[in-house]
MDTraj code that builds the backbone (N, CA, C; nanometers):
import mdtraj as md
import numpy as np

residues = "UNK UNK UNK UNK UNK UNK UNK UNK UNK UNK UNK UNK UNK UNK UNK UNK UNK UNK UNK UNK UNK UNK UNK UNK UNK UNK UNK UNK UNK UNK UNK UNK UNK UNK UNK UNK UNK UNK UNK UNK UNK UNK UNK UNK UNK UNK UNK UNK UNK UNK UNK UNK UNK UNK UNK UNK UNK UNK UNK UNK UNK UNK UNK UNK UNK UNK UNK UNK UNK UNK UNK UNK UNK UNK UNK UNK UNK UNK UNK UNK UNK UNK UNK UNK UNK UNK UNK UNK UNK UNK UNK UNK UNK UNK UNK UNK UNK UNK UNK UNK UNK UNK UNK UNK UNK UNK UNK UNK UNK UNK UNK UNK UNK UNK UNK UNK UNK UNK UNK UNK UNK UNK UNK UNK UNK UNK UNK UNK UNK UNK UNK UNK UNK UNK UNK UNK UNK UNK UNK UNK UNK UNK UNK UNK UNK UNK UNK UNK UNK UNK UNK UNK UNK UNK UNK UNK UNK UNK UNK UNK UNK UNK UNK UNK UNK UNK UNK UNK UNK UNK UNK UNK UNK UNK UNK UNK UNK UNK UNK UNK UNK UNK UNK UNK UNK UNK UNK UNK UNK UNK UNK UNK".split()
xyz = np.array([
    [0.1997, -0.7353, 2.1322],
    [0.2079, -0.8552, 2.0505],
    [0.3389, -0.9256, 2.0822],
    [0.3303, -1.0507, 2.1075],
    [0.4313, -1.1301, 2.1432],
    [0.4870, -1.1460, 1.9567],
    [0.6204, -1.1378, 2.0061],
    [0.7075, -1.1965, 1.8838],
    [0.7580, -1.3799, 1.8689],
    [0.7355, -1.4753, 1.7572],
    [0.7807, -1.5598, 1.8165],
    [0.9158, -1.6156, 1.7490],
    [0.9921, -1.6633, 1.8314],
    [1.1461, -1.7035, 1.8285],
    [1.1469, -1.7687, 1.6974],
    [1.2040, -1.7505, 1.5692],
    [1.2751, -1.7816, 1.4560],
    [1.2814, -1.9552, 1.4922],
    [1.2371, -2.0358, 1.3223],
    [1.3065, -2.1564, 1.3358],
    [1.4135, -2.1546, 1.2984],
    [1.5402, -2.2428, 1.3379],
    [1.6553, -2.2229, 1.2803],
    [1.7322, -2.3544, 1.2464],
    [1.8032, -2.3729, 1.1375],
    [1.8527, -2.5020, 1.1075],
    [1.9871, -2.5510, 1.2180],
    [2.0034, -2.6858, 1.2479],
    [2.0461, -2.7069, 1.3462],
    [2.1349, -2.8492, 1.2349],
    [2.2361, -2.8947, 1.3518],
    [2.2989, -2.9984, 1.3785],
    [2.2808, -3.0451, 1.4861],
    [2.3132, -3.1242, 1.5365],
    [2.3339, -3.2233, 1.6747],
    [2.4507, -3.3531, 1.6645],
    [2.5568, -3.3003, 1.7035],
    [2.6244, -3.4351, 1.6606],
    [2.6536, -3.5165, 1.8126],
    [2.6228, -3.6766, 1.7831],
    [2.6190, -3.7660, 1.9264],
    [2.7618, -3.8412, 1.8905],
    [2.7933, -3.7923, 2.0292],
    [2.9269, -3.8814, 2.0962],
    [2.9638, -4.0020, 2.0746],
    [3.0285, -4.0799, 2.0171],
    [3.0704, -4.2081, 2.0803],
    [2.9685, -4.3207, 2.0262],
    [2.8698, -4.3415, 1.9513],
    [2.7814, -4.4162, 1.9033],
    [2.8414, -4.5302, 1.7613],
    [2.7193, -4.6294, 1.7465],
    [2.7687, -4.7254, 1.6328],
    [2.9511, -4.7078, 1.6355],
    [2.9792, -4.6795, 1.7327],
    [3.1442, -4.7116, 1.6924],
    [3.1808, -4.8817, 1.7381],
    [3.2455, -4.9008, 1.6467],
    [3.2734, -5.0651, 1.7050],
    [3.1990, -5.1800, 1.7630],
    [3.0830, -5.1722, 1.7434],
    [3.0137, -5.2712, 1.7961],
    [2.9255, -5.1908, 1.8848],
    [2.9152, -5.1025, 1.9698],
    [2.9701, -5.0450, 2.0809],
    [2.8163, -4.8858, 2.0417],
    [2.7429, -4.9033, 2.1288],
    [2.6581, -4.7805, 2.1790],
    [2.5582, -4.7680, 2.0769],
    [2.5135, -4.8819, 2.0005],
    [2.4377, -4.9442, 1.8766],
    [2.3009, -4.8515, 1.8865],
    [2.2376, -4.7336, 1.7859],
    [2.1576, -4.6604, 1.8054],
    [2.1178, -4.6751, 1.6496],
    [1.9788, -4.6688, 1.6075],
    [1.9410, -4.6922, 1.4758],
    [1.9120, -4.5770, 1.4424],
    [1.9451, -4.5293, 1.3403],
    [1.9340, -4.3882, 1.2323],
    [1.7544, -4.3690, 1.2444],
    [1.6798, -4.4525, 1.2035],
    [1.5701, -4.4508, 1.1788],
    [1.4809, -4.4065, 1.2841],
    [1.5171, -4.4898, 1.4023],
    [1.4594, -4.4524, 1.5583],
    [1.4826, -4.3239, 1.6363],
    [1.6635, -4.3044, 1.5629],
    [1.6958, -4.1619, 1.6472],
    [1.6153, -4.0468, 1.5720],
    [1.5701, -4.0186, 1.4114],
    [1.4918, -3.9943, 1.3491],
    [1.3362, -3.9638, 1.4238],
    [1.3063, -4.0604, 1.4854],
    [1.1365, -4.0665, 1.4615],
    [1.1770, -4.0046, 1.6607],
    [1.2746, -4.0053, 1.7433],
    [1.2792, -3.9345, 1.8579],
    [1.2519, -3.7948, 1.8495],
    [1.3671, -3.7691, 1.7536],
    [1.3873, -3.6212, 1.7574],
    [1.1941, -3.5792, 1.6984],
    [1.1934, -3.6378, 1.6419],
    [1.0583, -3.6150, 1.5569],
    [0.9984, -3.5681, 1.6986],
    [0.9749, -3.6893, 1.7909],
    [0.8904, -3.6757, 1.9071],
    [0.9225, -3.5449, 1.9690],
    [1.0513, -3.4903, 1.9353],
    [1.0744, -3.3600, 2.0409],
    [1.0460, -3.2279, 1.9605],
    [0.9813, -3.2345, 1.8750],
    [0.8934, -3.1588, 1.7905],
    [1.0211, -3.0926, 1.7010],
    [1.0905, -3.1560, 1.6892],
    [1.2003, -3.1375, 1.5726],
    [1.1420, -3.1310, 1.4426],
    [1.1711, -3.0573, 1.3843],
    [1.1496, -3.0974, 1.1768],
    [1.2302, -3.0785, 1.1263],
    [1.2134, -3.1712, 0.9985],
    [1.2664, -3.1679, 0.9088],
    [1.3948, -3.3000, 0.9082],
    [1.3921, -3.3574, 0.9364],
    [1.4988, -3.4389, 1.0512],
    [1.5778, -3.5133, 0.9571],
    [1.7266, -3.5324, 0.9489],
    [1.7479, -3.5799, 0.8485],
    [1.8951, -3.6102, 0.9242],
    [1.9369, -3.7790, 0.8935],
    [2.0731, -3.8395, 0.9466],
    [2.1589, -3.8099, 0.8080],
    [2.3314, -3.7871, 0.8632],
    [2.3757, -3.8458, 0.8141],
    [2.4987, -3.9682, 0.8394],
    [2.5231, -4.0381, 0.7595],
    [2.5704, -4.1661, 0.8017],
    [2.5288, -4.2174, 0.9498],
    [2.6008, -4.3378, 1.0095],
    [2.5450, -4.4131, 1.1510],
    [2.6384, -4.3795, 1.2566],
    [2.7230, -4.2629, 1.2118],
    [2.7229, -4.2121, 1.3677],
    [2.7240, -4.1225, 1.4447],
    [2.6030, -4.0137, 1.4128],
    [2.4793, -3.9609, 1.4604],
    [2.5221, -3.8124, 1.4776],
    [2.4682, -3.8239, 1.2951],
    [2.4816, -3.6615, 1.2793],
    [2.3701, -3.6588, 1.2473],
    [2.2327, -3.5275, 1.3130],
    [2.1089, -3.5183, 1.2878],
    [2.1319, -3.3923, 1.2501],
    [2.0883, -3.3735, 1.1193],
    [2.0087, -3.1880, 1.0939],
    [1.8385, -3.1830, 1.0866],
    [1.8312, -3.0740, 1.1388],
    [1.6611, -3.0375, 1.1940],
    [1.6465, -2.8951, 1.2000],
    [1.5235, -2.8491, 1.2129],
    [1.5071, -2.7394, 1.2837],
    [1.4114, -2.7272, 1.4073],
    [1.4689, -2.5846, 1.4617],
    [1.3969, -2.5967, 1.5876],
    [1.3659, -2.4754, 1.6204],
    [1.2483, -2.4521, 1.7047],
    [1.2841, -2.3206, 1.7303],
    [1.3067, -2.3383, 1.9007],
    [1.3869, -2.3956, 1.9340],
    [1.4365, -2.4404, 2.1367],
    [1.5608, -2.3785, 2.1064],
    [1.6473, -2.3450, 2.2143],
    [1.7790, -2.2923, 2.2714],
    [1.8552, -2.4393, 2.2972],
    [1.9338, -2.4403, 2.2655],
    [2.0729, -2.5140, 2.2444],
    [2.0832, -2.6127, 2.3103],
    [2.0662, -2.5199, 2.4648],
    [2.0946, -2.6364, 2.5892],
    [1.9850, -2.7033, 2.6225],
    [1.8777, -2.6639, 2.5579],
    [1.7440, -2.7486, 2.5938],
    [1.7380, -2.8481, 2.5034],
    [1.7724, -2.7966, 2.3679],
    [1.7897, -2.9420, 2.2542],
    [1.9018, -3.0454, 2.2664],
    [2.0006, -3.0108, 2.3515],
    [2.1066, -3.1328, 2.3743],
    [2.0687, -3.2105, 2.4946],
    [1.9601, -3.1474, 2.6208],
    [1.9520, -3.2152, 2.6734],
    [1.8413, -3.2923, 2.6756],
    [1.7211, -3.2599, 2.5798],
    [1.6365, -3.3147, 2.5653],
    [1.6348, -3.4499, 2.4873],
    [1.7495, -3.3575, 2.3572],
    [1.7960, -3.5561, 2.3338],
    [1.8920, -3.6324, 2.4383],
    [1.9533, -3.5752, 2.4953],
    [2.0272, -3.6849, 2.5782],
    [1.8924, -3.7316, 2.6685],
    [1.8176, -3.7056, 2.7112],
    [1.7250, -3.7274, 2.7690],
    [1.6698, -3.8445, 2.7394],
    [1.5614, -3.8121, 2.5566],
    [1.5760, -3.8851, 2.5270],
    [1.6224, -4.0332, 2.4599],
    [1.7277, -4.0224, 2.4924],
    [1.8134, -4.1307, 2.4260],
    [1.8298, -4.2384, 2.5040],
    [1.8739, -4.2090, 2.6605],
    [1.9394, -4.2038, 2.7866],
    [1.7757, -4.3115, 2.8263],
    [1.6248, -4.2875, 2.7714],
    [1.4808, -4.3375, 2.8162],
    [1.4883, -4.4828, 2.6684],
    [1.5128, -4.4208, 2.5410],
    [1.4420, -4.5015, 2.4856],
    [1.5715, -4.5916, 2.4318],
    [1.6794, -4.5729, 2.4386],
    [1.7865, -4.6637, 2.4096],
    [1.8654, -4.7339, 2.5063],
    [1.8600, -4.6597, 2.6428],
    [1.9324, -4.6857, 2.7557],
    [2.1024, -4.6695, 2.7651],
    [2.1169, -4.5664, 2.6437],
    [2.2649, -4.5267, 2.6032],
    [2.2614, -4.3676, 2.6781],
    [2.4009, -4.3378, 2.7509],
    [2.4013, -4.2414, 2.7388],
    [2.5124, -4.1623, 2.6882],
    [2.4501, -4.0736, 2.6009],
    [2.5693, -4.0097, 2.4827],
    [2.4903, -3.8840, 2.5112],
    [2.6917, -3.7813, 2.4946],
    [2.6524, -3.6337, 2.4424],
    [2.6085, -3.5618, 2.3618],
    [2.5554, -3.4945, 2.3410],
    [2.4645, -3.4282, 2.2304],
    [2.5450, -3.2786, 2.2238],
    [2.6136, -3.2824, 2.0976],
    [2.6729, -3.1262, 2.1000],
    [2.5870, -3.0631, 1.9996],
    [2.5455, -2.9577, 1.9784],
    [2.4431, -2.8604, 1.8825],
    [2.4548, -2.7702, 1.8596],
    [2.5059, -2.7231, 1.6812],
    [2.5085, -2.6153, 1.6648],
    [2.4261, -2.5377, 1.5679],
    [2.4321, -2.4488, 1.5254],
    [2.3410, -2.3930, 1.3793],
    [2.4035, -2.3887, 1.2450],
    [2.3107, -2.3724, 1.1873],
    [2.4202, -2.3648, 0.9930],
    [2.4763, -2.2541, 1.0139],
    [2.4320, -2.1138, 1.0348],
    [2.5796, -2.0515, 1.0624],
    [2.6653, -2.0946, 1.1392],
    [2.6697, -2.1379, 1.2591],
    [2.7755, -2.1669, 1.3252],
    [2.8712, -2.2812, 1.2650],
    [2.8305, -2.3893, 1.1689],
    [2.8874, -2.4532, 1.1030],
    [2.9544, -2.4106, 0.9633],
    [2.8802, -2.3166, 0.8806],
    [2.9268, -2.2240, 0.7659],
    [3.0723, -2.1749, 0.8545],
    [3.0578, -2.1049, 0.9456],
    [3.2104, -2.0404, 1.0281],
    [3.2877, -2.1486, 1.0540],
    [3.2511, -2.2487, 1.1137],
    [3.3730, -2.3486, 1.1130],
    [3.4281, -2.3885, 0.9763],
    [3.3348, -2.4330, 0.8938],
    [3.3988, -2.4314, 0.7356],
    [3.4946, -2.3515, 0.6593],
    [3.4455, -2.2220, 0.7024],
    [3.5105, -2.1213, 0.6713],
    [3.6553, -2.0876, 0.7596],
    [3.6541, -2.1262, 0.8700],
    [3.7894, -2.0871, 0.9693],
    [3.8886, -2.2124, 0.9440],
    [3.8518, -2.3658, 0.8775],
    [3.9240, -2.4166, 0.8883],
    [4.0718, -2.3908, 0.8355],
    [4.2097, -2.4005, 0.9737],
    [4.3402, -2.3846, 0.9480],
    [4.4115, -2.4660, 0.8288],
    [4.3367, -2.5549, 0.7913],
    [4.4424, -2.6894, 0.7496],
    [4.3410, -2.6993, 0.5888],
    [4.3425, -2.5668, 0.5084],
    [4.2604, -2.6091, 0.3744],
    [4.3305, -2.7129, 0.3161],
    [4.4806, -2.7453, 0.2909],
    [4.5214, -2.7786, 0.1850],
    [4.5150, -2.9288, 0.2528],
    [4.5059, -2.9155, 0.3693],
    [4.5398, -3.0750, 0.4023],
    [4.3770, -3.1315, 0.3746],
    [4.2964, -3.0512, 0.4346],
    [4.1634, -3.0800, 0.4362],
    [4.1342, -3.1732, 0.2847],
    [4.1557, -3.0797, 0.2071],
    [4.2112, -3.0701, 0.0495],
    [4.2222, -3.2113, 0.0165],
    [4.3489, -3.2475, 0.0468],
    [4.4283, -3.3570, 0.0467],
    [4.4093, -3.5374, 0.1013],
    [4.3680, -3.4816, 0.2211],
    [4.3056, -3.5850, 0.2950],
    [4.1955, -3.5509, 0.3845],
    [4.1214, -3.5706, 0.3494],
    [4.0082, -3.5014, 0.4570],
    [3.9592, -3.5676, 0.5552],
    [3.9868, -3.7069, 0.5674],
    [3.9749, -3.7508, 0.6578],
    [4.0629, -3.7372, 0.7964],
    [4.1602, -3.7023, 0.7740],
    [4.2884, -3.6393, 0.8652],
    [4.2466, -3.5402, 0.9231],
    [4.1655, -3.4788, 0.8543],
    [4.1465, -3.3209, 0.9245],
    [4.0065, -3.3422, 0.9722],
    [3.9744, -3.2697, 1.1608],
    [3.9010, -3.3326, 1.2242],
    [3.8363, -3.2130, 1.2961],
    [3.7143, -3.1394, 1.2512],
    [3.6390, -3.0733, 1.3594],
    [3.6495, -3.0948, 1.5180],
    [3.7116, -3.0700, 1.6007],
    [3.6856, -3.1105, 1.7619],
    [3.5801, -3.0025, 1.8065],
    [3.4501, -3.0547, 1.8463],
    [3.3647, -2.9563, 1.9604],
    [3.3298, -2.9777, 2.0414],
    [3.2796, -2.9224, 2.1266],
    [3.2937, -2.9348, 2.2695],
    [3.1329, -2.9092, 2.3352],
    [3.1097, -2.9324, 2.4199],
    [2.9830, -2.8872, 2.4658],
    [2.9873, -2.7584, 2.5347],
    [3.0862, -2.7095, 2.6300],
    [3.1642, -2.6042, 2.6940],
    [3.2416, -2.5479, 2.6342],
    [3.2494, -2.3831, 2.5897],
    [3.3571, -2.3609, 2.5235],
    [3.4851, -2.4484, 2.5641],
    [3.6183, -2.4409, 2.5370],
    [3.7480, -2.4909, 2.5858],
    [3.8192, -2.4413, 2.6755],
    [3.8820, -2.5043, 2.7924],
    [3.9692, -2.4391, 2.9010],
    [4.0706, -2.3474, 2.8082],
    [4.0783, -2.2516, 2.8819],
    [4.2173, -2.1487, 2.8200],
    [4.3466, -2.2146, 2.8126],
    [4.3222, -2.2881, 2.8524],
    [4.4661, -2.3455, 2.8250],
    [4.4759, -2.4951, 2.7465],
    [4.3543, -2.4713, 2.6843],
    [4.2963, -2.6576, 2.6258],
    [4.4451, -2.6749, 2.5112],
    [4.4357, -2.5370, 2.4550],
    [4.5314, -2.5837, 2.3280],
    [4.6631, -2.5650, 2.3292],
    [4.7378, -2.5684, 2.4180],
    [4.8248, -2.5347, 2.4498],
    [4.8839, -2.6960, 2.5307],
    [4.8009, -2.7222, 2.6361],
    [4.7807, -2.8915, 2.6541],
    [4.7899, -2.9686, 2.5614],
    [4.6659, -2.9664, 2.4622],
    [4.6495, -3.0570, 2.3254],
    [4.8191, -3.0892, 2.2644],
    [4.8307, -2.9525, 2.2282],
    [4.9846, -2.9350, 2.1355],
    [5.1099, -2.9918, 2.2200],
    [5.1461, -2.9764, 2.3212],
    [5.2162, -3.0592, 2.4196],
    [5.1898, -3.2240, 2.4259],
    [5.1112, -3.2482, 2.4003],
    [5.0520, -3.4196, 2.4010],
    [5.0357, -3.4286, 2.2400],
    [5.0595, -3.3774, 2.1545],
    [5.0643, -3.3640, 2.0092],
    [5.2297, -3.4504, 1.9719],
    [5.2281, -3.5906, 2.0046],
    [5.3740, -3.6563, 2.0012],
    [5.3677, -3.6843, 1.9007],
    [5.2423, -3.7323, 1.7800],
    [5.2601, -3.7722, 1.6608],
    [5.2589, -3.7096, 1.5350],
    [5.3050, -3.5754, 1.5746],
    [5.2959, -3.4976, 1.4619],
    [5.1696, -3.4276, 1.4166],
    [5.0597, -3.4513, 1.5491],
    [4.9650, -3.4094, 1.5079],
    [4.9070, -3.2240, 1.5056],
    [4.9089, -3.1528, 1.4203],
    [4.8752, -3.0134, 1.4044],
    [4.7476, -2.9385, 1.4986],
    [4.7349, -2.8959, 1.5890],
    [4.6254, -2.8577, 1.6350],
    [4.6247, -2.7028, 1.6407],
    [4.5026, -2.6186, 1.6170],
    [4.4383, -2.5080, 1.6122],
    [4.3054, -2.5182, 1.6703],
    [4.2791, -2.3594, 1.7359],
    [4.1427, -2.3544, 1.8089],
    [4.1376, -2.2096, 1.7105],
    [4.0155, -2.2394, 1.6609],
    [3.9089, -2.1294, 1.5944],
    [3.7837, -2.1042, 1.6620],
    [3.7796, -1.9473, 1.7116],
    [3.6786, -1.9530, 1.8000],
    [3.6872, -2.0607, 1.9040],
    [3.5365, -2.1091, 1.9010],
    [3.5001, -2.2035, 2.0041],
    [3.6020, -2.3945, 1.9511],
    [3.6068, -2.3694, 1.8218],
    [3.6616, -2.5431, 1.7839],
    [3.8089, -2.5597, 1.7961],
    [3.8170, -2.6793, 1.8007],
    [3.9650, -2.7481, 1.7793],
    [3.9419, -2.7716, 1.6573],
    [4.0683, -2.7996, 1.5548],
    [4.1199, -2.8205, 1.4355],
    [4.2001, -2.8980, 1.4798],
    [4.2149, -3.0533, 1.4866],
    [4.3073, -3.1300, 1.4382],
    [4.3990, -3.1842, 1.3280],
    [4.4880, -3.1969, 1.2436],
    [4.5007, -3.2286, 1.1788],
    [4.6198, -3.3417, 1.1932],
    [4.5558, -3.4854, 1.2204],
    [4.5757, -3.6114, 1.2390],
    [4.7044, -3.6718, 1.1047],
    [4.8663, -3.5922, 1.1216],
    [4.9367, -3.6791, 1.0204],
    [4.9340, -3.8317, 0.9584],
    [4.9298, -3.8634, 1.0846],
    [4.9654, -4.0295, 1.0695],
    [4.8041, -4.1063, 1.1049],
    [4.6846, -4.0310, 1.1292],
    [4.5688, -4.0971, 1.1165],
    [4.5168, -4.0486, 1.2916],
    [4.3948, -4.0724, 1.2813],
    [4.3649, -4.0349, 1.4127],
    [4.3773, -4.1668, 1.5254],
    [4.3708, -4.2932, 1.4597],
    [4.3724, -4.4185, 1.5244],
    [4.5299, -4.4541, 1.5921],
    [4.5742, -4.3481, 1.5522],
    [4.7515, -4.3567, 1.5879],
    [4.7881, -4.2960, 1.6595],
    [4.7107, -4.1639, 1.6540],
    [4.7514, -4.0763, 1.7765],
    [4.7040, -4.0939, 1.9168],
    [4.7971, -4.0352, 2.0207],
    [4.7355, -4.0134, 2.1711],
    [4.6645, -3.9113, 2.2079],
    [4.6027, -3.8091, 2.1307],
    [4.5237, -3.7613, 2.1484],
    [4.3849, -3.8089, 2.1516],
    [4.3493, -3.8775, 2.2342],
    [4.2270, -4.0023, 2.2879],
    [4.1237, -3.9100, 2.2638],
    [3.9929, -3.9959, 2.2477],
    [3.8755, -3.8980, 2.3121],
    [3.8785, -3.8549, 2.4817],
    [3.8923, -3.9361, 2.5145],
    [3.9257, -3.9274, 2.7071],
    [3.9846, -3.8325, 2.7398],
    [4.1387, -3.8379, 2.6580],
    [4.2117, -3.7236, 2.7039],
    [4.1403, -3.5647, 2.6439],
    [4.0983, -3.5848, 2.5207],
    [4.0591, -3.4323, 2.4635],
    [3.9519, -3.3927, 2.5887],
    [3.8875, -3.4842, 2.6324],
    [3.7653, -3.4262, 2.7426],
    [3.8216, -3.3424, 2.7940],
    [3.9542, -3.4688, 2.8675],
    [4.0010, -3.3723, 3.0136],
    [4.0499, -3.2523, 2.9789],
    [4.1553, -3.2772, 2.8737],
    [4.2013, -3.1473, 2.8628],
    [4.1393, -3.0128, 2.8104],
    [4.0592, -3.0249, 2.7523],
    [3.9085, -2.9162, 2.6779],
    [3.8197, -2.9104, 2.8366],
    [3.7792, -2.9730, 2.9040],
    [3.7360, -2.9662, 2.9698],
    [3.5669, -3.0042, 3.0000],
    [3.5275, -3.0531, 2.8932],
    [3.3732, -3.1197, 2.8894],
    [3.3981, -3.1798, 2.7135],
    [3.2916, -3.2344, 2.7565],
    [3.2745, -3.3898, 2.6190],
    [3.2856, -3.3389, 2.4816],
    [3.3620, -3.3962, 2.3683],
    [3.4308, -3.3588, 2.2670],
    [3.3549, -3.4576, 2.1453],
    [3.3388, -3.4361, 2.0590],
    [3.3270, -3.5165, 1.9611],
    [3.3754, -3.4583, 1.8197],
    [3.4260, -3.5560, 1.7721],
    [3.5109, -3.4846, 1.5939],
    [3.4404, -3.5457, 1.5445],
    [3.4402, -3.4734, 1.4007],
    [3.3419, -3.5149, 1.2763],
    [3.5163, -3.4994, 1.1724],
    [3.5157, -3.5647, 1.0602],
    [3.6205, -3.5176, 0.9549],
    [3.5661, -3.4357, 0.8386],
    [3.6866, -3.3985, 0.7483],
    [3.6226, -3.2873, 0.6539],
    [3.5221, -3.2968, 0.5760],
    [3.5418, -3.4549, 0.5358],
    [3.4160, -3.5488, 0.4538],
    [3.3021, -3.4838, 0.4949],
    [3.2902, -3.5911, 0.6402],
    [3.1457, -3.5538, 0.7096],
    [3.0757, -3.4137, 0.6976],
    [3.2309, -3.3496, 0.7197],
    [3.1549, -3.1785, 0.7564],
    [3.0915, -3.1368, 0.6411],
    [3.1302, -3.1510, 0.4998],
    [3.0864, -3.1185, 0.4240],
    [2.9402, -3.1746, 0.3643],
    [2.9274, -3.2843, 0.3681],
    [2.7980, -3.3545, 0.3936],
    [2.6818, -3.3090, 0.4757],
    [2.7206, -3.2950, 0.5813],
    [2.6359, -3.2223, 0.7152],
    [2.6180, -3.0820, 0.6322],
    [2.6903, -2.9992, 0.5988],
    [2.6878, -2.8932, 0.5454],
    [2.5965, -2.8843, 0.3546],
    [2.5912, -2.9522, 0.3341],
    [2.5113, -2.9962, 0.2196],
    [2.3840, -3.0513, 0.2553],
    [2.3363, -3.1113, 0.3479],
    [2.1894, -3.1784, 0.4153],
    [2.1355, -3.0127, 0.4534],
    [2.1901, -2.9610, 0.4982],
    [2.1758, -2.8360, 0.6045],
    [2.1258, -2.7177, 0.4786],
    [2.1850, -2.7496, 0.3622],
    [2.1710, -2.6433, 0.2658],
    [2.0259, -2.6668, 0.2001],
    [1.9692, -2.8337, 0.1605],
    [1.8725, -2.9182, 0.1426],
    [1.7428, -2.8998, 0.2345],
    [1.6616, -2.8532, 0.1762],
    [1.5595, -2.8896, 0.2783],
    [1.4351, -2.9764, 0.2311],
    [1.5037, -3.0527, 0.2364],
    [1.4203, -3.1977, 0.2532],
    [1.3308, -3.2338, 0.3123],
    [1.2356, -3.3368, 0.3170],
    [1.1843, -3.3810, 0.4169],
    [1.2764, -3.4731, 0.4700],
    [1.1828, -3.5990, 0.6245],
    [1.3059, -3.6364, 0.7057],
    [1.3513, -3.7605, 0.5980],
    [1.4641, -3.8302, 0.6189],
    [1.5217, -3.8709, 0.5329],
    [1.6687, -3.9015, 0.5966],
    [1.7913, -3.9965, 0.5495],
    [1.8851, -4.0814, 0.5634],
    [1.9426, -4.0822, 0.4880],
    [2.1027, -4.0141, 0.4755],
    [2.2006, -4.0615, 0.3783],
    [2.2833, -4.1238, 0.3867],
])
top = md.Topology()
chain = top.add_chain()
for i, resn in enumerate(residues, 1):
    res = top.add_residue(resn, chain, resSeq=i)
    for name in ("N", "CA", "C"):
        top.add_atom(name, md.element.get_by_symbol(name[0]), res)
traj = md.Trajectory(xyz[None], top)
C-alpha cells in the first residue's frame, strides 16, 4: 500500500511586488493561480504577496511553479520563498529582538532567503550595518532590526542578495504575526 504525502500548511512570500507603483500583481488573480496549481485553501495577506495554502508538493516545486506561473500570466518575474507553519511558528519563536519587536514592529524584519545563507552572510551584513542596524541569523533567517527605519538603511535588497547569496525578501513583525494568525485559521480562500 502506497502511503500518501501529508497536506501541510504553507506560506509563500513574493519578492518585490505592488511596491511603488512597480511589479503591480492583483491579490485576487494571484489567489485564483495558486488555486490553478491545485493549492487550497488560499488565502492573501495584504498586497504584497503573502499567500497561505496548503499543499501536499515539496517546496521547490511550489516556488517554482508559482514563479512559473506568474512569470506566464502576469509577465512579472518575482521570487517565491516557501515555508510551513512550523517553520514559521520557529521563526516566531527564535526571534532575537522581542522587546524591540514589542516596541516597534515594524523595525524588526524577518530576512529569508531561498538558499540557506553564505557562511559568512552575517558577518558581511553586520560590517555594512553603518546605521545602527542589529542583525542576527536564526537557523536558516536573518533578523534585522532596522533602528532608524529600513528606508534609511544600506542594507538594500540588492545588497542582502549578494551578500546571503540568493533572493531575500523581509516581511516585519506586524506582517509575521498576521501570516501567522491566517495560518492558524482555516478558512476558506479569502483576503485580508
Amino acid at each position: 500500500m502506497c502511503k500518501s504525502q501529508d497536506v501541510t500548511h504553507h506560506v509563500a512570500l513574493l519578492r518585490g511586488i505592488n511596491v511603488g507603483g512597480r511589479n503591480r500583481l492583483p491579490m485576487a488573480e494571484l489567489r485564483e493561480s495558486c488555486g490553478d496549481l491545485g493549492w487550497s485553501g488560499v488565502r492573501t495577506y495584504i498586497q504584497s504577496g503573502n499567500i497561505v495554502f496548503t499543499s501536499k508538493s515539496a517546496r521547490e516545486q511550489m516556488e517554482a511553479e508559482l514563479e512559473r506561473a506568474i512569470e506566464e500570466r502576469f509577465d512579472l518575474r518575482v521570487a517565491v520563498i516557501v515555508r510551513t507553519r512550523e517553520e514559521w511558528a520557529a521563526y516566531l519563536n527564535g526571534n532575537p529582538f522581542p522587546a524591540a519587536a514589542e516596541d516597534e514592529p515594524n523595525r524588526v524584519m524577518l530576512a529569508l532567503s531561498k538558499a540557506p545563507p553564505k557562511p559568512d552572510a552575517l558577518a558581511a551584513l553586520r560590517e555594512r550595518a553603518i546605521g545602527g542596524e542589529r542583525v542576527e541569523l536564526v537557523g536558516d533567517a536573518l533578523w534585522i532590526h532596522f533602528l532608524n527605519g529600513a528606508g534609511r538603511s544600506k542594507l538594500s535588497p540588492g545588497l542582502l542578495d549578494r551578500l546571503v547569496g540568493s533572493p531575500v525578501t523581509l516581511r516585519n513583525c506586524r506582517t509575521l504575526l498576521e501570516v501567522n494568525e491566517l495560518m492558524a485559521d482555516d478558512r476558506g480562500n479569502a483576503s485580508v
